[in-house]
PADO-331857 format. One line per field, with one value per residue: z, x, y of N, C-alpha, C, O in turn; chain. Coordinates in steps of 0.05 Angstrom, whole numbers, always signed. Example, Ala and Ser with C-alpha at 12.3 -4.5 7.8 and 13.67 -1.06 7.14 Angstrom:
residues 2
n.pz = (+156, +142) .
n.px = (+264, +257) .
n.py = (-114, -45) .
ca.pz = (+156, +143) .
ca.px = (+246, +273) .
ca.py = (-90, -21) .
c.pz = (+156, +157) .
c.px = (+264, +258) .
c.py = (-66, +1) .
o.pz = (+169, +161) .
o.px = (+285, +268) .
o.py = (-66, +23) .
mol = (A, A) .
end
This chain:
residues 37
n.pz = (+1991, +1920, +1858, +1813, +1778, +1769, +1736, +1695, +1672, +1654, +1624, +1591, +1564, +1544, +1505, +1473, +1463, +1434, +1392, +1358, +1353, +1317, +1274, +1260, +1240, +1196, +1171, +1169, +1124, +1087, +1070, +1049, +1008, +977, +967, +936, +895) .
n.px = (+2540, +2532, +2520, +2507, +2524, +2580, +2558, +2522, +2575, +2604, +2572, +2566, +2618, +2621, +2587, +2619, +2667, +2633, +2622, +2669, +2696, +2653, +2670, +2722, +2713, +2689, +2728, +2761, +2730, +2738, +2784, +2792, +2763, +2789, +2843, +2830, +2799) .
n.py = (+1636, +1655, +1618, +1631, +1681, +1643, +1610, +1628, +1660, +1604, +1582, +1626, +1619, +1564, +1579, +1613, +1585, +1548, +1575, +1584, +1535, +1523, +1561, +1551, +1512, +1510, +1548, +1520, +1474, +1509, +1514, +1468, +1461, +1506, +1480, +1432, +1448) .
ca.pz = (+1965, +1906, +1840, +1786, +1768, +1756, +1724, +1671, +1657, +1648, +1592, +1565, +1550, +1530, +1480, +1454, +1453, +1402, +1361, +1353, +1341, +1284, +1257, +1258, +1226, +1171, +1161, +1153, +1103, +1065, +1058, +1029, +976, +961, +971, +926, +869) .
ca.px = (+2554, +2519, +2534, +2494, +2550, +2597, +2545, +2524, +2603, +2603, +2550, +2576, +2648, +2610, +2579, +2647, +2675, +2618, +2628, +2698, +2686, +2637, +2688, +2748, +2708, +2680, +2752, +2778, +2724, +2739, +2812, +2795, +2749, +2803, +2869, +2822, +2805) .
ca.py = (+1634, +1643, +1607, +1635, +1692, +1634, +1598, +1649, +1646, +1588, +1590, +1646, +1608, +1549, +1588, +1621, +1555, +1529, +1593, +1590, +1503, +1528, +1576, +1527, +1480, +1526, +1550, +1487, +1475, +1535, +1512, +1439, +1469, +1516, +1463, +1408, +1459) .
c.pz = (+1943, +1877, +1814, +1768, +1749, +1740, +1688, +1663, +1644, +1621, +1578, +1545, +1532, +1499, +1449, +1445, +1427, +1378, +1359, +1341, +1315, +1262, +1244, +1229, +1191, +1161, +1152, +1125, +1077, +1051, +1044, +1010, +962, +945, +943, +895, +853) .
c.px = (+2533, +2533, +2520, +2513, +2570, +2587, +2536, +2552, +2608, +2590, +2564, +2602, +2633, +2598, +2595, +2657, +2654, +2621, +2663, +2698, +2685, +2651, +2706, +2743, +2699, +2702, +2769, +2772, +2732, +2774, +2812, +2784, +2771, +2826, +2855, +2814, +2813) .
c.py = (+1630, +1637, +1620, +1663, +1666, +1620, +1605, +1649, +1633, +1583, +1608, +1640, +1588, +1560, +1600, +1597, +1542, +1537, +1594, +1554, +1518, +1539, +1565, +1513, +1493, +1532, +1528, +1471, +1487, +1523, +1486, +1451, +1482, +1502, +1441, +1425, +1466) .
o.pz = (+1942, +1872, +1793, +1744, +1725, +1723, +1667, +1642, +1621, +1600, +1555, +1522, +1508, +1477, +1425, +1422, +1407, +1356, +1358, +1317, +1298, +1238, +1220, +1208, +1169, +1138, +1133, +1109, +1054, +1028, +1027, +990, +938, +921, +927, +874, +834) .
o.px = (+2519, +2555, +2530, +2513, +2573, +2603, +2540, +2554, +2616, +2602, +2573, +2607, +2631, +2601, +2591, +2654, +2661, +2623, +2675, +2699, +2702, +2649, +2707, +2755, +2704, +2704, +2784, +2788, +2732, +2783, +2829, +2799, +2776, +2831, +2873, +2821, +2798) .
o.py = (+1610, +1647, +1613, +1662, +1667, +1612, +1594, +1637, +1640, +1580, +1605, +1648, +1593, +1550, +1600, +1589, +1530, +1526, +1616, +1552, +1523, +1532, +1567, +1508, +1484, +1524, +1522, +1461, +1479, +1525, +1480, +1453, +1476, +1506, +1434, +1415, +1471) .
mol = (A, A, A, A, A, A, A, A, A, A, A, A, A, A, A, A, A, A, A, A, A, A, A, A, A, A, A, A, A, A, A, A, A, A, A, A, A) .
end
């Protein structure tokens, strides 16, 4: 059995997962600046 297939996976979600975080979080931004101006 090897694991480095699911491993690289793994990473690769992790990585979606941060960029989609970053996005969120930037979008969320975007809507106070807009909501507070």
């Amino acid at each position: 059995m090897k694991h480095l297939p699911f491993r690289s996976a793994a990473m690769a979600g992790l990585v979606l997962l941060k960029a989609n975080v970053l996005s969120l979080s930037d979008i969320s931004l975007r809507l106070e600046e807009l909501l507070c101006a």
